[in-house]
C-alpha positions in Angstrom: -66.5 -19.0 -24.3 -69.3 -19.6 -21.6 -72.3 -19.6 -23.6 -72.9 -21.2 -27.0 -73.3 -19.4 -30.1 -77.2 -19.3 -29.6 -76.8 -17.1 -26.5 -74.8 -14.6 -28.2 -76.7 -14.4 -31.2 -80.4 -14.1 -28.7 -78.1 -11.0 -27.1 -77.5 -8.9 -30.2 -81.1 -9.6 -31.4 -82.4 -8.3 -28.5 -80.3 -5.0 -28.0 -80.9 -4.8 -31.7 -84.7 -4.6 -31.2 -83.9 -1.7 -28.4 -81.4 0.2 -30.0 -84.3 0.3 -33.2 -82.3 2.1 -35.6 -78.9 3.2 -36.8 -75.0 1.1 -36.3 -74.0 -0.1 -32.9 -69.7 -0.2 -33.0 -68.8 -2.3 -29.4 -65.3 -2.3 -29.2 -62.6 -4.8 -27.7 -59.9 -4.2 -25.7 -56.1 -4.5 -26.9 -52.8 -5.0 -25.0 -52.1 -2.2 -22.6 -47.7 -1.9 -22.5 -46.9 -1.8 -18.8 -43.5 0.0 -20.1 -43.0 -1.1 -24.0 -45.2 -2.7 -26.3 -43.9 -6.4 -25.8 -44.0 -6.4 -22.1 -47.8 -6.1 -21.4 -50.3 -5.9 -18.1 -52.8 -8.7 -17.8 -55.3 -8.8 -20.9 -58.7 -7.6 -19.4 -61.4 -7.8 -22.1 -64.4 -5.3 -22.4 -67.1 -6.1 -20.6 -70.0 -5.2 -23.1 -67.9 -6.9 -26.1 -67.6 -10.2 -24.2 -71.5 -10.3 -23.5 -72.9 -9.3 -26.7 -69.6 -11.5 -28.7 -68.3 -13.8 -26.6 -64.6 -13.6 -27.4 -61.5 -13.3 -25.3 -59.5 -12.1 -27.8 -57.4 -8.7 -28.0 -58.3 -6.3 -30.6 -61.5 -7.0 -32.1 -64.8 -5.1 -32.5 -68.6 -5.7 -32.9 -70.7 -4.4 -35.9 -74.4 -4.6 -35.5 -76.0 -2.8 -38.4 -79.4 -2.4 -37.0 -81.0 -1.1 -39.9 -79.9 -4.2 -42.6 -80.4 -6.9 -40.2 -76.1 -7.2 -40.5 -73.1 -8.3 -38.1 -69.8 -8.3 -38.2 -67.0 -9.3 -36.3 -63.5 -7.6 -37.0 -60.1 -7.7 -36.1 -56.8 -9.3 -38.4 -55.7 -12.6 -38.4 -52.1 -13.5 -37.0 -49.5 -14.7 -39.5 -46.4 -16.7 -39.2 -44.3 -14.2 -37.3 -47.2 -13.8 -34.4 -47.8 -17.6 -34.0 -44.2 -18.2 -33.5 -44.1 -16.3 -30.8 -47.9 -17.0 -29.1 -49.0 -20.2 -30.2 -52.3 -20.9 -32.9 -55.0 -18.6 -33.1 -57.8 -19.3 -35.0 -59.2 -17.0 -38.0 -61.4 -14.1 -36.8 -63.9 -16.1 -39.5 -64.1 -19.0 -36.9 -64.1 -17.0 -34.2 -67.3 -15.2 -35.7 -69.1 -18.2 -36.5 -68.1 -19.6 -33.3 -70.4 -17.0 -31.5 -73.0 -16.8 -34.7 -71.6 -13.8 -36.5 -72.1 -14.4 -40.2 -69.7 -11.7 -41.5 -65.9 -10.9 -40.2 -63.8 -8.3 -41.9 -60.1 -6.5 -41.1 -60.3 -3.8 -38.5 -59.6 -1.4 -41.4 -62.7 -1.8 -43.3 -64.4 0.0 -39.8 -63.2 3.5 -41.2 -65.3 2.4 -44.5 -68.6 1.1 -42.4 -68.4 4.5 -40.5 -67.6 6.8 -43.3 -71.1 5.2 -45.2 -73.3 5.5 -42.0 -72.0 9.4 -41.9 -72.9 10.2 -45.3 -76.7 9.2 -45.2 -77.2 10.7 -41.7 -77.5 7.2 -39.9 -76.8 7.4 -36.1 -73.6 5.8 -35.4 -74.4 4.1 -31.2 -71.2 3.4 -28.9 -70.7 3.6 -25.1 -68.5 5.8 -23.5 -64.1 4.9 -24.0 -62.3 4.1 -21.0 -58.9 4.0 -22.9 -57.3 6.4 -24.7 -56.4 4.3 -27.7 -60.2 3.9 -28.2 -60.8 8.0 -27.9 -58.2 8.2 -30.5 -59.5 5.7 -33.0 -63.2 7.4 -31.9 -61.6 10.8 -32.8 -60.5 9.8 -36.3 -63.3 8.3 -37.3 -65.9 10.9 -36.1 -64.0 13.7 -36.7 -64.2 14.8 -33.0 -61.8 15.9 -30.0 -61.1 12.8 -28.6 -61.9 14.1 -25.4 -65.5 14.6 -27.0 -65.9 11.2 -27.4 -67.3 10.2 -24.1 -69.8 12.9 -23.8 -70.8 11.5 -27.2 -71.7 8.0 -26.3 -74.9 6.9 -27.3 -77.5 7.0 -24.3 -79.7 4.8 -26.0 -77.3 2.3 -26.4 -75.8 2.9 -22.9 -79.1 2.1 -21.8 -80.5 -0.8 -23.7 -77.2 -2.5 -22.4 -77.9 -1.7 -18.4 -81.4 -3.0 -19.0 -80.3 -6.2 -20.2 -76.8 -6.8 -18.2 -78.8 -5.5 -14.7 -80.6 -8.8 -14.5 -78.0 -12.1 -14.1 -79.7 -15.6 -16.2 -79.1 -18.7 -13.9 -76.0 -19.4 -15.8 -74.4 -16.2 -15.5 -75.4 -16.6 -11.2 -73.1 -20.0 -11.5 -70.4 -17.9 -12.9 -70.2 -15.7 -10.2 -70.6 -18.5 -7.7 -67.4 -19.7 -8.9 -66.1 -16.5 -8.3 -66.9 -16.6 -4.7 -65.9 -20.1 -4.2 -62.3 -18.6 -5.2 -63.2 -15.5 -3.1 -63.6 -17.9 -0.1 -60.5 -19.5 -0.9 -58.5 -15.7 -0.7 -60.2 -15.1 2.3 -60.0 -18.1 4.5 -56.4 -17.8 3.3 -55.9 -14.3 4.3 -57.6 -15.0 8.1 -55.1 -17.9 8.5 -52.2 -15.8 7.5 -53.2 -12.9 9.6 -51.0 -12.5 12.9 -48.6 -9.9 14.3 -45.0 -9.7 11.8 -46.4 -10.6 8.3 -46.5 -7.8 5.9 -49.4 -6.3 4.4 -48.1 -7.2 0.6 -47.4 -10.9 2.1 -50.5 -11.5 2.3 -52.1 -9.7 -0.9 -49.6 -11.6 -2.9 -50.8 -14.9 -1.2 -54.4 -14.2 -2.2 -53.4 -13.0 -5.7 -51.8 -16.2 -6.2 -55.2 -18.4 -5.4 -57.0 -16.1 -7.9 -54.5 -16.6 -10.3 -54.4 -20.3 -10.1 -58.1 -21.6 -9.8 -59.2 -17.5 -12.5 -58.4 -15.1 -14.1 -57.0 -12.5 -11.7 -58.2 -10.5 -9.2 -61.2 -8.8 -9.8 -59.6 -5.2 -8.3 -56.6 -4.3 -6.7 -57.0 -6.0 -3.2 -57.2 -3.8 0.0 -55.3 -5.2 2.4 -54.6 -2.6 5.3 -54.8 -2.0 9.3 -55.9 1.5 8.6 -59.2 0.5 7.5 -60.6 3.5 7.9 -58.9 4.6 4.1 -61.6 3.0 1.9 -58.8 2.1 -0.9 -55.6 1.1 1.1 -53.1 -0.5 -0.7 -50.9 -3.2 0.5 -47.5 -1.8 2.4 -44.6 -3.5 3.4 -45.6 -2.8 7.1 -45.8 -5.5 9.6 -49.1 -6.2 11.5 -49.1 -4.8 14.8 -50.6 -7.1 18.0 -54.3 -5.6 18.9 -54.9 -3.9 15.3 -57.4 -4.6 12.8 -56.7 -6.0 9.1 -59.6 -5.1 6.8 -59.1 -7.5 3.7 -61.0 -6.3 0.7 -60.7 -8.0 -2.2 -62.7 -10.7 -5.3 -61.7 -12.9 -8.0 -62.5 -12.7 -11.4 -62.8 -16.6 -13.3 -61.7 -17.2 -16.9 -65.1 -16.3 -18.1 -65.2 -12.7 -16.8 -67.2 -12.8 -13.7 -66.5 -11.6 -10.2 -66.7 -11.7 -6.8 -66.7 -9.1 -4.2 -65.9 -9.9 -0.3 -64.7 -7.8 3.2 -63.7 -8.9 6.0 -62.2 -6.9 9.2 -59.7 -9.5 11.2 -58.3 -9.2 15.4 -54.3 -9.5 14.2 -53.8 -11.1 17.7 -57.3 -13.4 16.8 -59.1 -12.0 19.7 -61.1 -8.8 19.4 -61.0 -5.9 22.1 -64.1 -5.3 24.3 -64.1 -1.7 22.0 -63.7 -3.4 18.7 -66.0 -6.3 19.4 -68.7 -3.3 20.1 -67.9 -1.8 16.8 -67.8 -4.8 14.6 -71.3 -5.9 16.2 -73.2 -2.9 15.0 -71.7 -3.3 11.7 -72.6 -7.3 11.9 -75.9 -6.2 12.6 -76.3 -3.4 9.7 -75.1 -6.3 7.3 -77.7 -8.8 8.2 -80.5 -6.4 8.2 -79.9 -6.0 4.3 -80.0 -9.6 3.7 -83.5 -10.0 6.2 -84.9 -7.1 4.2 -83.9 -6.9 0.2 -86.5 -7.8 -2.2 -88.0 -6.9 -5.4 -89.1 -3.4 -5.9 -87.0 -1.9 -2.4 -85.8 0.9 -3.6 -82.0 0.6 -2.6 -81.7 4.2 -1.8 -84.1 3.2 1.2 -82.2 0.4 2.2 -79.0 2.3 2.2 -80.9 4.5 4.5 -82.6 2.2 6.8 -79.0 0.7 7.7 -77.9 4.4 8.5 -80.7 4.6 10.5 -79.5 1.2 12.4 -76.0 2.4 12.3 -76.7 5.5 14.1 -78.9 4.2 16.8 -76.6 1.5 17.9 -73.8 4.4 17.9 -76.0 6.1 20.3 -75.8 3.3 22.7 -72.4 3.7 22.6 -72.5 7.6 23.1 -70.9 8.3 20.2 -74.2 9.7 18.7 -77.5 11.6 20.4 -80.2 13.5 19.8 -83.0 12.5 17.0 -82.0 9.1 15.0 -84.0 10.2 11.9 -83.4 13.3 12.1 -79.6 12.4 12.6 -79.6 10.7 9.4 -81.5 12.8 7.7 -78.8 15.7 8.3 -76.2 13.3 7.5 -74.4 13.4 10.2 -73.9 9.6 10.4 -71.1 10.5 7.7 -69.0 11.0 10.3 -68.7 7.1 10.3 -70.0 5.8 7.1 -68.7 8.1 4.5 -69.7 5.6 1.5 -72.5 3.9 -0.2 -74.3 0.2 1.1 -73.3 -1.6 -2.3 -73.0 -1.6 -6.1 -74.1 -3.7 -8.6 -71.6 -6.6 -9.7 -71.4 -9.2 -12.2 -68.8 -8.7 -15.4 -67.6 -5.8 -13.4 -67.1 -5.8 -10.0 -68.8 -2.3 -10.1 -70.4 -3.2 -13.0 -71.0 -1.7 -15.9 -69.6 1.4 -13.9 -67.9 2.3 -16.9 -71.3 3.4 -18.4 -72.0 5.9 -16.3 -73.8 5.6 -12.8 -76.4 7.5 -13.3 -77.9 5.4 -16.1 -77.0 1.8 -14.4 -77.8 3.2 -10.1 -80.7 5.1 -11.0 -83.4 6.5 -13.3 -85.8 8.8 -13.3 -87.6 7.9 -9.9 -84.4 7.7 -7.5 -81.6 10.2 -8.4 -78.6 10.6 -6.7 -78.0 12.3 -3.7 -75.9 15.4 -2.8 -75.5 14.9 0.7 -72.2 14.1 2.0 -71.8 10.6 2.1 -74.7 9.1 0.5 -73.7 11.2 -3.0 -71.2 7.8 -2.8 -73.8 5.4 -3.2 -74.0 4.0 -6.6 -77.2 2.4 -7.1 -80.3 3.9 -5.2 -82.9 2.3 -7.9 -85.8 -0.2 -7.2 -84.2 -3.5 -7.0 -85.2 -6.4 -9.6 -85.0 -10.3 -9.6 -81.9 -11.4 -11.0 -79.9 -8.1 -9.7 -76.3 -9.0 -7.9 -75.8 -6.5 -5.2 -72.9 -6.2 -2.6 -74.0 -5.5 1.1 -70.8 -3.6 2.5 -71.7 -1.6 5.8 -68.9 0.2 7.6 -67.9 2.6 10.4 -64.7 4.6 10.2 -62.7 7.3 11.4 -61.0 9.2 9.7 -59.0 11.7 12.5 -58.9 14.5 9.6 -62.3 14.5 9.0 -62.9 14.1 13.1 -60.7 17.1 13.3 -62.3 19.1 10.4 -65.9 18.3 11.7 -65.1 19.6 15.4 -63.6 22.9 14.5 -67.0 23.5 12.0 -68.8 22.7 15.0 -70.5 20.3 12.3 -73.6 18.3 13.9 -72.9 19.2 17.1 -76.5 18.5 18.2 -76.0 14.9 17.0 -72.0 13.7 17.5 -70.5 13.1 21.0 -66.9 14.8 20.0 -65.0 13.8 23.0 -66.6 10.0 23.2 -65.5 10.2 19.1 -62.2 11.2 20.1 -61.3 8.2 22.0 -61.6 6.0 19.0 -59.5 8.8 16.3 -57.0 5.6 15.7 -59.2 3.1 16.2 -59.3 2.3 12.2 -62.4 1.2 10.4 -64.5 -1.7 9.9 -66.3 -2.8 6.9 -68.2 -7.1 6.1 -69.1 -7.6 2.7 -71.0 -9.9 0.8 -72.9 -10.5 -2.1 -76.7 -11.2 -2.8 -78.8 -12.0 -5.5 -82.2 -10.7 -5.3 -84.7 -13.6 -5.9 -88.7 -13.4 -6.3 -89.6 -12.7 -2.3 -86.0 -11.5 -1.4 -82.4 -12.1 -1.7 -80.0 -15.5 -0.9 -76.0 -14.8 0.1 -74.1 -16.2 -3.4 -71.0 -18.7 -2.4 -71.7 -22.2 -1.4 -69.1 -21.2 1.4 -69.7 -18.6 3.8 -66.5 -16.5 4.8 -66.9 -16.2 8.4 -68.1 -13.1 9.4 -69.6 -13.2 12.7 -67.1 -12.2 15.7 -67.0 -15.5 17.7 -66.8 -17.5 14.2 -64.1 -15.0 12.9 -62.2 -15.4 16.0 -62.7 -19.0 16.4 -61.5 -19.7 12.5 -58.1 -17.5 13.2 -57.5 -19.3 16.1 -58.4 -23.2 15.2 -55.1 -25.6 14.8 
């Protein structure tokens, strides 16, 4: 556990207090088979259960009863059989009182707790399932479809556990510090790696071995890919091609559940062109204006927009944009090259608490999310607070299909240069990302190590010994 049992205990009171009423079920994860029951993926445990009670274990839940001042932890203890084959594991007992829950109970007496609550009316509060097994058990226990079971998630729950998770304690900052520091490590590894001949998967399995061996695991699937300009690219077998460009996307996630978040966009022959050098500035640039201008009470939604306003002027330099900037952006034509949000909250999750629902964690009832093509991606648009973890991620793309789609609409034609945009249609894309904790007058870049990120320093760290 990170925290003592003091934490823990300070966490359920408080989301006890804003929940108010009713019994608050926060369940753990179990083994997920990869292809039969013994042979398992990577334990990953829930989020929410790990902040409110601290265990790492599979297959326990939370009880809060909120209106008799009661908590429970539950899950059944191993016997002989089970330790044979994984070793001691203490008594779900001590693991309660090891976080300061004073009762513990089989995960069978849940049925009973639930079936009580029912029959005097109380509200029974849980967050949306991600996994089926917890729809199903949901299902049975509410007598619901189980694909009801999201849609009946407890908002007030959902939102009294955004409120508090939003804002990072000092401790939980160090956490994810030691997520970057591992983050550096992937990346600095990845740069040095980088040259024309080594695969794609080479060099995701070489950074998936560093988070492995100073974390948990990776904190997502890594994107390691010289078509940048596909926002999720997995890893191929292809070889890395002389005058290309290898965006890297990827995090670590350390033994306590926190993560890190980091891009870079890499010269395979560790020079840039003349055209990608002019790219990758503007996108330098967008990044650093985030970090000289988020603070307390920006609304992010602006900030997103403000970059997209910087993006689109420097495009017009290039002729790859005209006519009106704000107007431009207010259009959305500047889609045509950033087709995605600034950045997302992260701490427990690497989009955290994503699982909740954006539109309770991103915004509220001041900022809403957009419809517009392109910004309808971005996942927080809300008035920033101390304490929030944001990632800064600008990019510019292109995507030929969309190029091609676009022209024959005649989409924006006031504001896109079609036959300057055609000249870059394999170009790629480019995305830097990093990660910022907003502070009382405006925000500091987390890692004690900065990945290099600015084109001579980039070029200069590929190239040294």
């Amino acid at each position: 556990m990170l925290f003592n049992a003091d934490t823990y205990s300070a966490r359920r009171r408080t989301l006890r207090d804003k929940v108010g009423h009713g019994l608050i079920i926060l369940f753990g994860n179990s083994n997920a088979p990869a292809n039969y029951p013994a042979n398992g993926y990577t334990f990953r445990q829930d989020s929410s259960f790990r902040y409110f009670f601290g265990q790492n274990q599979e297959s326990l839940a939370g009880i809060i009863d909120v209106d008799n001042d009661r908590e429970w932890l539950l899950g059944n203890d191993v016997d002989i059989e089970d330790i044979i084959w994984t070793g001691y594991v203490p008594s779900v007992s001590e693991l309660a009182s090891q976080v300061g829950v004073g009762n513990s109970a089989p995960l069978s007496a849940l049925a009973g707790m639930v079936a009580d609550a029912r029959k005097t009316g109380r509200t029974i509060h849980f967050l949306p399932p991600y996994r089926h097994d917890h729809m199903i058990l949901l299902s049975d226990l509410l007598g619901i479809s189980p694909m009801e079971t999201v849609s009946a998630a407890s908002v007030r729950l959902i939102q009294a556990i955004v409120e508090m998770r939003s804002v990072k304690t000092d401790a939980e900052v160090g956490e994810i510090e030691r997520a970057m520091h591992i983050g550096y490590l992937m990346h600095t590894a990845a740069m040095k790696a980088c040259r024309p001949g080594v695969t794609e998967k080479s060099i995701e399995g070489l950074m998936e071995g560093i988070a492995m061996t100073y974390g948990q695991m990776v904190s997502f699937r890594s994107i390691v890919t010289m078509h940048g300009e596909i926002f999720h690219g997995s890893p191929s077998l292809d070889r890395l091609e002389a005058g290309r460009l290898l965006l890297v996307d990827a995090g670590a996630e350390t033994v306590n559940g926190y993560c890190s978040d980091n891009t870079r966009t890499m010269p395979v022959s560790g020079r840039f062109t003349s055209k990608q050098r002019d790219i990758y500035s503007i996108v330098c640039d967008c990044h650093d204006l985030t970090i000289q201008k988020a603070r307390p009470g920006l609304k992010w939604m602006d900030m997103h927009l403000d970059v997209c306003r910087l993006m689109a002027e420097r495009l017009k330099d290039l002729g790859l944009m005209k006519g009106n900037t704000d107007d431009a952006v207010a259009a959305g034509a500047h889609a045509m090259f950033m087709q995605h949000g600034l950045g997302h909250m992260m701490g427990m999750d690497v989009h955290d608490m994503e699982n909740l629902g954006q539109k309770y964690v991103g915004f509220n009832e001041e900022v809403q999310p957009s419809e517009q093509f392109g910004t309808d991606c971005l996942r927080c648009g809300r008035r920033l607070q101390k304490g929030f973890v944001m990632t800064d991620e600008p990019g510019i793309y292109f995507i030929p299909v969309l190029i091609d789609k676009w022209q024959a609409e005649h989409r924006f034609a006031e504001f896109l240069d079609y036959d300057m945009i055609g000249r870059y249609r394999d170009f790629g894309g480019i995305r830097i990302e990093d990660d910022i904790l907003i502070t009382d007058t405006g925000c500091r870049v987390l890692g004690q190590e900065r990945i290099p990120y600015l084109p001579d320093h980039v070029e200069a760290f590929m190239n040294e010994g």
